[in-house]
N, CA, C and O of each residue as an XYZ file, in Angstrom:
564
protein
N     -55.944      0.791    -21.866
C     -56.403     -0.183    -20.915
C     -57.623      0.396    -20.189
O     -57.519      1.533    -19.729
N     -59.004     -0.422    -20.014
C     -60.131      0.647    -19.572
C     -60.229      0.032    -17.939
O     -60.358     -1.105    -17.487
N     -60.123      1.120    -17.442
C     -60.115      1.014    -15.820
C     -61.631      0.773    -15.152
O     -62.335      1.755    -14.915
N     -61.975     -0.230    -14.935
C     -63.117     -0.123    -13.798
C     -63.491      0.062    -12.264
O     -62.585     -0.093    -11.445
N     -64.594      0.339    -11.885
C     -64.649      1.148    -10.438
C     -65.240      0.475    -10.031
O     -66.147      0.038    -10.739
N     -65.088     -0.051     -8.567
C     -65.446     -0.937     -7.860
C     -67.292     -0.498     -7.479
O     -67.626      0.687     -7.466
N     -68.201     -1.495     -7.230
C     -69.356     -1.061     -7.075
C     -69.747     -0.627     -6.231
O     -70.765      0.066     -6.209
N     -68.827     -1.000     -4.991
C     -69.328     -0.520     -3.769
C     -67.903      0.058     -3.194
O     -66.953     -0.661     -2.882
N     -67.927      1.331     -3.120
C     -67.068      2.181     -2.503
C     -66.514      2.068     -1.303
O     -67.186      2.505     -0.370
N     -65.093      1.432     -0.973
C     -64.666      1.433      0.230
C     -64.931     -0.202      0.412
O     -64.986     -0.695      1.539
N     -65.057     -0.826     -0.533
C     -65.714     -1.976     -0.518
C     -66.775     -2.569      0.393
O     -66.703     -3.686      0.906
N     -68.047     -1.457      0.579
C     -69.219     -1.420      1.221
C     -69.478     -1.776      2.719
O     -70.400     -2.415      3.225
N     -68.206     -1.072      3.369
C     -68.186     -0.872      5.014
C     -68.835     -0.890      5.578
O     -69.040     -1.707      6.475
N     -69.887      0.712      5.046
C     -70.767      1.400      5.927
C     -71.584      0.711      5.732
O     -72.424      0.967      6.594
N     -72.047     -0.313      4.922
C     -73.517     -1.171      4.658
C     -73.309     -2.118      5.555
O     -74.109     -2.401      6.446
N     -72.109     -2.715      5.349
C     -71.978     -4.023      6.355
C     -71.623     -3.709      7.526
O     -71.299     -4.728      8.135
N     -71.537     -2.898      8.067
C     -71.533     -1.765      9.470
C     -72.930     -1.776      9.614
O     -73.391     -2.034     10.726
N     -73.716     -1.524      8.622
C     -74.939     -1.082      9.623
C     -75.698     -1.933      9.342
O     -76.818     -1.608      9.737
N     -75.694     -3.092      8.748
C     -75.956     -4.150      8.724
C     -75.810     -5.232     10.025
O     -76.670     -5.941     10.549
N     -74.443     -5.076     10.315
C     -73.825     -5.682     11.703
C     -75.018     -5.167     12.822
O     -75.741     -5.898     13.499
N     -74.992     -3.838     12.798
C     -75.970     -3.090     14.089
C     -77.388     -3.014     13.959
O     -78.018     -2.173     14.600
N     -78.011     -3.910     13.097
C     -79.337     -4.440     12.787
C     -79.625     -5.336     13.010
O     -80.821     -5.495     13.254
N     -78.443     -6.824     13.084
C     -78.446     -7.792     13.081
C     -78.201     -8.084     14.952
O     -78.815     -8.931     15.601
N     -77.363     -7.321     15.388
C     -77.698     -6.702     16.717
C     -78.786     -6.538     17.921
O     -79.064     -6.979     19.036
N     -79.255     -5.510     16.837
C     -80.605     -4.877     17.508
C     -81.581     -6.029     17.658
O     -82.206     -6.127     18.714
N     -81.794     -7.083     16.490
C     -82.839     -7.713     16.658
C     -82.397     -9.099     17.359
O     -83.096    -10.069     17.065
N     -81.177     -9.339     18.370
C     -81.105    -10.263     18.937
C     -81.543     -9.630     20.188
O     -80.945     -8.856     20.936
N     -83.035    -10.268     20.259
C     -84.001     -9.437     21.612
C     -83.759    -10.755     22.797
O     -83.405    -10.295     23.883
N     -83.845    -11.802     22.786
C     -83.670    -13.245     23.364
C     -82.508    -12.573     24.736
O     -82.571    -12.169     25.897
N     -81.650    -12.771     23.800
C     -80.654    -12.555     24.601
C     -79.666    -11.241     24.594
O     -79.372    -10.877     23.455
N     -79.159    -10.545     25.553
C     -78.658     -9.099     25.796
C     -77.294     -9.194     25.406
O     -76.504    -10.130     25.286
N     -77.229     -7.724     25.210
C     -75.653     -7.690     24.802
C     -74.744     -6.081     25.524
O     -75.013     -4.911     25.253
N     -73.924     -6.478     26.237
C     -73.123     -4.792     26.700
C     -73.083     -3.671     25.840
O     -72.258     -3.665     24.926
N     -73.826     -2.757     25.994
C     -73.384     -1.317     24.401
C     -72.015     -1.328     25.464
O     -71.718     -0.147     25.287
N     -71.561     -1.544     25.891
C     -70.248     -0.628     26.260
C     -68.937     -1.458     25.632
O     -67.868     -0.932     25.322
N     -69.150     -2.371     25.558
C     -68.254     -3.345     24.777
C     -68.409     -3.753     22.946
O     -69.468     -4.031     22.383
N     -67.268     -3.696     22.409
C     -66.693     -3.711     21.048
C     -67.990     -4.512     20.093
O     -68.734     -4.187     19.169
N     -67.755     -5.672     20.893
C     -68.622     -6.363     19.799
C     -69.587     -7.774     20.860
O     -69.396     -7.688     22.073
N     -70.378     -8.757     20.458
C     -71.205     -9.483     20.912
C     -70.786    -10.901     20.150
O     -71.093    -10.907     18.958
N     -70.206    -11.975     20.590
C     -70.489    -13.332     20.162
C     -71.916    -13.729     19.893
O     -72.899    -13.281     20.484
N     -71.911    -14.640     18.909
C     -73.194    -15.224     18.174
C     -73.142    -16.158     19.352
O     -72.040    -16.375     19.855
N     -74.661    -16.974     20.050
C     -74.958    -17.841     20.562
C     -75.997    -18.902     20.105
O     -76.778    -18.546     19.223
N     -76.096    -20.107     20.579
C     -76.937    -21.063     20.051
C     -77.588    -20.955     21.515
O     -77.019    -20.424     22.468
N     -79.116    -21.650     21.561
C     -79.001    -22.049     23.165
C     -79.936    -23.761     22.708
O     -80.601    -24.043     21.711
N     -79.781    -24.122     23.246
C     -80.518    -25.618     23.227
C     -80.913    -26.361     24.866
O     -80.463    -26.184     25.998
N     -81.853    -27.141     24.352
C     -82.471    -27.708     25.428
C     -83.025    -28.819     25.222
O     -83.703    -28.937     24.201
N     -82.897    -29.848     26.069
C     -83.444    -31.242     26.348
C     -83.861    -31.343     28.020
O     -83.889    -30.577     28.983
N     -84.166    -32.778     27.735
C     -84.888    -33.113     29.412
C     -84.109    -32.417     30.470
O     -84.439    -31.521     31.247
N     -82.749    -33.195     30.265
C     -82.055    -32.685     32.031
C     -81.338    -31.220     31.844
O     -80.905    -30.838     32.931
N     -81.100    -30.336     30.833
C     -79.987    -29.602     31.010
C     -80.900    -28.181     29.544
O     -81.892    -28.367     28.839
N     -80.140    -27.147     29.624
C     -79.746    -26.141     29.225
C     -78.512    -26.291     28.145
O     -77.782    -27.269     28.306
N     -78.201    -25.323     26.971
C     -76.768    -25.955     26.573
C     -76.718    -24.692     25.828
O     -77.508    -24.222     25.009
N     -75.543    -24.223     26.328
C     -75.535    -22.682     25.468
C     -74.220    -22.538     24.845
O     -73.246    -22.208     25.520
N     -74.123    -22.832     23.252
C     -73.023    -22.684     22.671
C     -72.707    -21.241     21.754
O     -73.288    -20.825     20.752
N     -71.759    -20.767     22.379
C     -71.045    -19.565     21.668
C     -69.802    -19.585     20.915
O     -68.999    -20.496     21.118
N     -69.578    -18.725     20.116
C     -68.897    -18.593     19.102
C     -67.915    -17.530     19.436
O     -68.197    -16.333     19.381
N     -66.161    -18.235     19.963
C     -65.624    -17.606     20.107
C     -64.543    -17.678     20.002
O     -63.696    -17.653     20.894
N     -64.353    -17.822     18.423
C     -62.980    -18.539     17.410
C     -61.640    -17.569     18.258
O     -61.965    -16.588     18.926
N     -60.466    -17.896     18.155
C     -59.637    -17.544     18.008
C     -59.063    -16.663     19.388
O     -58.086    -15.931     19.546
N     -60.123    -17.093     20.257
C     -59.948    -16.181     21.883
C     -59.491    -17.448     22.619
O     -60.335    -18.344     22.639
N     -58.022    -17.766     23.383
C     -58.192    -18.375     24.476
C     -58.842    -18.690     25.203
O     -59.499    -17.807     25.753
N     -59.050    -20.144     25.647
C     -60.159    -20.278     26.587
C     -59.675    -20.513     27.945
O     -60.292    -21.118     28.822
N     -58.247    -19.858     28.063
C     -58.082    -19.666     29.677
C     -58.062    -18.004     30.342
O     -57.586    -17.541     31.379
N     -59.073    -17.197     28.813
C     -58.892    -15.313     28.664
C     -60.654    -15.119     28.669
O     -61.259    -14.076     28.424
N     -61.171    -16.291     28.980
C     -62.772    -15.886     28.569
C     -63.171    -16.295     30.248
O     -63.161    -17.478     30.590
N     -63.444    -15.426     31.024
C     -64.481    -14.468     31.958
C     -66.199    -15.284     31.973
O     -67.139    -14.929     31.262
N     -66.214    -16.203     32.794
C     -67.915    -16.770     32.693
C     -68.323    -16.646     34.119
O     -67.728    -17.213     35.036
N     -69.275    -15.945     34.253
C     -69.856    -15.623     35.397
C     -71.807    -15.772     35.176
O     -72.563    -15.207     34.385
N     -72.092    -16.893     36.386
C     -73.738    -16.346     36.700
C     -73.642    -16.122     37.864
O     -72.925    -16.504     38.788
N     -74.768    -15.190     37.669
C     -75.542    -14.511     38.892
C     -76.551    -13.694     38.262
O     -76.641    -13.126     37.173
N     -77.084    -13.778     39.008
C     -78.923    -12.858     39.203
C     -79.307    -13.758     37.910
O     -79.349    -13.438     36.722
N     -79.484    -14.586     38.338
C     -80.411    -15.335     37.048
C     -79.748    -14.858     35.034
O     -80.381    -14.668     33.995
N     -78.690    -14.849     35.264
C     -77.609    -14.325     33.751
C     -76.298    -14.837     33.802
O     -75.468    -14.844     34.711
N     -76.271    -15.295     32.570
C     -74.657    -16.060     32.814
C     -74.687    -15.086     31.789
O     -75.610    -14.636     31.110
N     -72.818    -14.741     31.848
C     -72.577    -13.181     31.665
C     -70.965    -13.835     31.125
O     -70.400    -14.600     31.906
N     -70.356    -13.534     29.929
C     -69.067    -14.272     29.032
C     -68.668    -12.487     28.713
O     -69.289    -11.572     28.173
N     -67.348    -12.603     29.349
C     -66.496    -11.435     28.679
C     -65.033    -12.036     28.295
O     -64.356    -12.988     28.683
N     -64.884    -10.964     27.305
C     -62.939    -11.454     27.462
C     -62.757    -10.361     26.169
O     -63.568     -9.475     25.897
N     -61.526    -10.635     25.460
C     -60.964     -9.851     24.067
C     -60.288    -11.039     23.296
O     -59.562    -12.025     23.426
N     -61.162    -10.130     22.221
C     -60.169    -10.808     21.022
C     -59.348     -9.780     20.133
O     -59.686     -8.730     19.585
N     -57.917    -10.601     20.203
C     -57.136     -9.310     19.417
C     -57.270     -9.617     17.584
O     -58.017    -10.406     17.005
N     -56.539     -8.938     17.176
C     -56.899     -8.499     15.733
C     -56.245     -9.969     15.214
O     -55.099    -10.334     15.478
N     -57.075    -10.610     14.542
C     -56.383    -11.431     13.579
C     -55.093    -10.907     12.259
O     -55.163     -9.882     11.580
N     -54.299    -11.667     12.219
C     -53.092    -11.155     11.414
C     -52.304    -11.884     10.734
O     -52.147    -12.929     11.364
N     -51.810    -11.893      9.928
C     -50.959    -12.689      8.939
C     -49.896    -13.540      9.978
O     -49.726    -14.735     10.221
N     -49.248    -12.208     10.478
C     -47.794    -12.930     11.358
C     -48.450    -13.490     12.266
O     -47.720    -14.391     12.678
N     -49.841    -13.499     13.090
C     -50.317    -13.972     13.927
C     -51.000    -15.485     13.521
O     -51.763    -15.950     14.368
N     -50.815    -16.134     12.511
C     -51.448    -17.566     12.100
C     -50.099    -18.827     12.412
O     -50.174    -19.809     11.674
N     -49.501    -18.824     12.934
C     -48.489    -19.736     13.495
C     -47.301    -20.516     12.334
O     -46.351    -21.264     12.566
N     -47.813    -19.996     11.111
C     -47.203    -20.553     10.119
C     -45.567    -20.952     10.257
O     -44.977    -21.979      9.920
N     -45.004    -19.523     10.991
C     -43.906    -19.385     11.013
C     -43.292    -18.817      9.943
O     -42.072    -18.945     10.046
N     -43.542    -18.388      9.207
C     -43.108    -17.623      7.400
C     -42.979    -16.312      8.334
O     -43.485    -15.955      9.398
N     -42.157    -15.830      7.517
C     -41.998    -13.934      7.873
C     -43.130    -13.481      6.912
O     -43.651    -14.169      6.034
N     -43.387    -12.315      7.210
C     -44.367    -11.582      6.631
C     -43.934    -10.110      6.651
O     -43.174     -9.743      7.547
N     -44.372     -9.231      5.712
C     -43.709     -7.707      5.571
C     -44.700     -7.213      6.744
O     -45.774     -7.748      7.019
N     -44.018     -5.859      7.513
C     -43.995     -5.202      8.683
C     -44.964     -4.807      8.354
O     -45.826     -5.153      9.161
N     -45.551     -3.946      7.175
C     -46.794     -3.837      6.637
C     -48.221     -3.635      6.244
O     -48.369     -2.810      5.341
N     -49.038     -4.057      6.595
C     -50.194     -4.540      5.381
C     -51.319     -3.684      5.152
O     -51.760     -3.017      6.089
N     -51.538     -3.660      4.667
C     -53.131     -2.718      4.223
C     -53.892     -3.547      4.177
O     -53.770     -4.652      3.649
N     -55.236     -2.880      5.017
C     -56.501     -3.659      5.508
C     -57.478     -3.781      4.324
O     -56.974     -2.873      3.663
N     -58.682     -4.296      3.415
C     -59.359     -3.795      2.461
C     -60.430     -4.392      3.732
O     -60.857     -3.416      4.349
N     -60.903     -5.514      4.215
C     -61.888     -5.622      4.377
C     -61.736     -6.224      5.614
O     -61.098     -7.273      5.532
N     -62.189     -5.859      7.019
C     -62.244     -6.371      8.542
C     -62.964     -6.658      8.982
O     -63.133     -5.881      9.922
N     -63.849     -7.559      8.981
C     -65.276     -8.581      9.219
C     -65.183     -9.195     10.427
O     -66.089     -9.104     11.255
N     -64.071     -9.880     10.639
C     -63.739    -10.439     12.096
C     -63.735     -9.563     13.432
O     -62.955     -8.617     13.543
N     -64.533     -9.874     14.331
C     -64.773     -8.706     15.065
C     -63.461     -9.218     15.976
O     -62.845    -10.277     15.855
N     -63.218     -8.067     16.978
C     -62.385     -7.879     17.939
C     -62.381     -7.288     18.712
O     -63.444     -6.683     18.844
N     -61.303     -6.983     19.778
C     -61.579     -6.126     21.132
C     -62.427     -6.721     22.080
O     -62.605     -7.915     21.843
N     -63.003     -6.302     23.060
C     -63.800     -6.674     24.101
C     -64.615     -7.251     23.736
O     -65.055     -6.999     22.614
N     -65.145     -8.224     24.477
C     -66.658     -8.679     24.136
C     -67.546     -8.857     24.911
O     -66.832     -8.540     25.862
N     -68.678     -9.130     25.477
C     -69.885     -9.034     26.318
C     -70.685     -9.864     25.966
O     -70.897     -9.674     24.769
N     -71.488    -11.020     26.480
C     -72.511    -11.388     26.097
C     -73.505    -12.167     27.439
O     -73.146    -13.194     28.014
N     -74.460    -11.604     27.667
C     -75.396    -11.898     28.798
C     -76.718    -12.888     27.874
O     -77.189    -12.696     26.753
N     -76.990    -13.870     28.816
C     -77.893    -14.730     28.632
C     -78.850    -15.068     30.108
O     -78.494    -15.623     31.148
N     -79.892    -14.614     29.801
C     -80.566    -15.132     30.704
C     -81.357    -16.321     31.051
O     -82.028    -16.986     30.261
N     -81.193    -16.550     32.489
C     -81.352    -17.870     32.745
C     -82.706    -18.288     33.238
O     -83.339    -17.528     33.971
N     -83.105    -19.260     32.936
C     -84.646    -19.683     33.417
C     -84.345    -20.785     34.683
O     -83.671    -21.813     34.754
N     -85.137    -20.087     35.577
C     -85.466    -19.996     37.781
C     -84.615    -21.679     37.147
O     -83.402    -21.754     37.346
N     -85.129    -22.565     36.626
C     -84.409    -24.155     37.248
C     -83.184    -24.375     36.496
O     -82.991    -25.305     35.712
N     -82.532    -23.626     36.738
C     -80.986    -24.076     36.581
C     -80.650    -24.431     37.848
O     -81.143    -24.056     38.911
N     -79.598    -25.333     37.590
C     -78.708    -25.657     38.775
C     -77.224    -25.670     38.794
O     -76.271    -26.394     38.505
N     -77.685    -23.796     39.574
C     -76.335    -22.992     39.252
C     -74.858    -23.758     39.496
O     -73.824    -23.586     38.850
N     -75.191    -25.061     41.147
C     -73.646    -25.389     41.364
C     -73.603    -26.830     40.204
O     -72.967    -27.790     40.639
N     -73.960    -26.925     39.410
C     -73.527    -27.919     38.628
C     -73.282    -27.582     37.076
O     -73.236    -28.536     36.300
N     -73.136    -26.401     36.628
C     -73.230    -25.601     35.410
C     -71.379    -26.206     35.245
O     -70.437    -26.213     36.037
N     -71.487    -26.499     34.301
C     -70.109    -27.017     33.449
C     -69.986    -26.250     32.034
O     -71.021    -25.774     31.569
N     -68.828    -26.111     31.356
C     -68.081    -25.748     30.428
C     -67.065    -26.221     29.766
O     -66.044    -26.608     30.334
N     -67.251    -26.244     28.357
C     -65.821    -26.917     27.277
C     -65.776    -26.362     26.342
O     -66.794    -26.236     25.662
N     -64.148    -25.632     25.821
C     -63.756    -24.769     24.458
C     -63.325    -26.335     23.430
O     -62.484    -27.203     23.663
N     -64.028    -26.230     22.599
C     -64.060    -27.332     21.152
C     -63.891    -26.491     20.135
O     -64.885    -25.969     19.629
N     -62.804    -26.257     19.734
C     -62.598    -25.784     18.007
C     -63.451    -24.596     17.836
O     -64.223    -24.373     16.904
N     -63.104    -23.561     19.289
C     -63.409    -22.112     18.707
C     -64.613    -21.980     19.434
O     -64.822    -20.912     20.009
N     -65.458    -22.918     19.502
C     -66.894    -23.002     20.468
C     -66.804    -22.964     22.117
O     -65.739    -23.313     22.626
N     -67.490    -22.703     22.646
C     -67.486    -22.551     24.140
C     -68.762    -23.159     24.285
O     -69.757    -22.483     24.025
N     -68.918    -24.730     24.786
C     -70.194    -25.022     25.079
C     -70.210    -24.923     26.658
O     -69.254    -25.094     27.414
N     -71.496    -24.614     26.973
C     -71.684    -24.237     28.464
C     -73.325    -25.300     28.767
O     -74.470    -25.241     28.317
N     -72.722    -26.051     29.596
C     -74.237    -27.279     29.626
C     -74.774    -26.477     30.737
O     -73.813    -25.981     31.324
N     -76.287    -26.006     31.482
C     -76.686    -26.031     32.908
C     -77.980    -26.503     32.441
O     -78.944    -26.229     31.726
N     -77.250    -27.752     33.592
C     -78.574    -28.557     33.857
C     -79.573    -28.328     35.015
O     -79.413    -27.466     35.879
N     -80.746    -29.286     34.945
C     -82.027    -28.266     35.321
C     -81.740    -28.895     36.652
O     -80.797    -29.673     36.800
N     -82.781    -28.464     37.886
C     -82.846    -29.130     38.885
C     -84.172    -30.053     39.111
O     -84.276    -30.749     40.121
């Protein structure tokens, strides 16, 4: 029986590791905590009356996500724990178990600062979690 070897060793971690921290680096727009695990992806959009900043933050409670502005930065923390077999609500048992091959889904802490442009109108800034999204409207003054 002839055995073949996978092409990318470890099934190519360290690439998509440092791939992740490139993809990182060049989100210059908007800031991100080095002291925290990982960074949500953001959209930001804009029309006449409002601001609209949608983030990506599958699988985190949205009564565990932390939204704060001030000094001109609206500033989103919270954690996401490890996605998991027994953790998908199915209700099936699952073995005590498992071996990881590939962990793409980030987790742990998260951080993400956005800065805000002078005409927001900080006391009217609203928020809604939709299917994993966190849209955050601030409208202008």
């Amino acid at each position: 029986m002839p055995i073949e070897t996978a092409s990318e060793p470890n099934f190519g971690s360290v690439q998509r590791q440092m791939q992740r921290l490139m993809e990182q680096m060049q989100k210059n727009f908007f800031n991100f905590c080095p002291t925290e695990t990982w960074t949500p992806n953001v959209n930001l959009y804009e029309n006449d009356t409002a601001y609209v900043v949608c983030v990506d933050l599958a699988g985190i409670d949205k009564e565990k996500i932390e939204l704060v502005v001030a000094d001109q930065k609206l500033t989103l923390r919270g954690t996401r724990i490890v996605p998991t077999p027994a953790s998908n609500g199915s209700g099936e048992p699952h073995p005590p178990r498992l071996r990881v091959h590939v962990m793409e889904i980030d987790h742990g802490p998260f951080c993400r600062e956005v800065e805000l442009p002078a005409d927001v109108a900080h006391d009217q800034i609203s928020a809604a979690h939709l299917n994993g999204l966190l849209w955050i409207e601030l409208p202008k003054r």
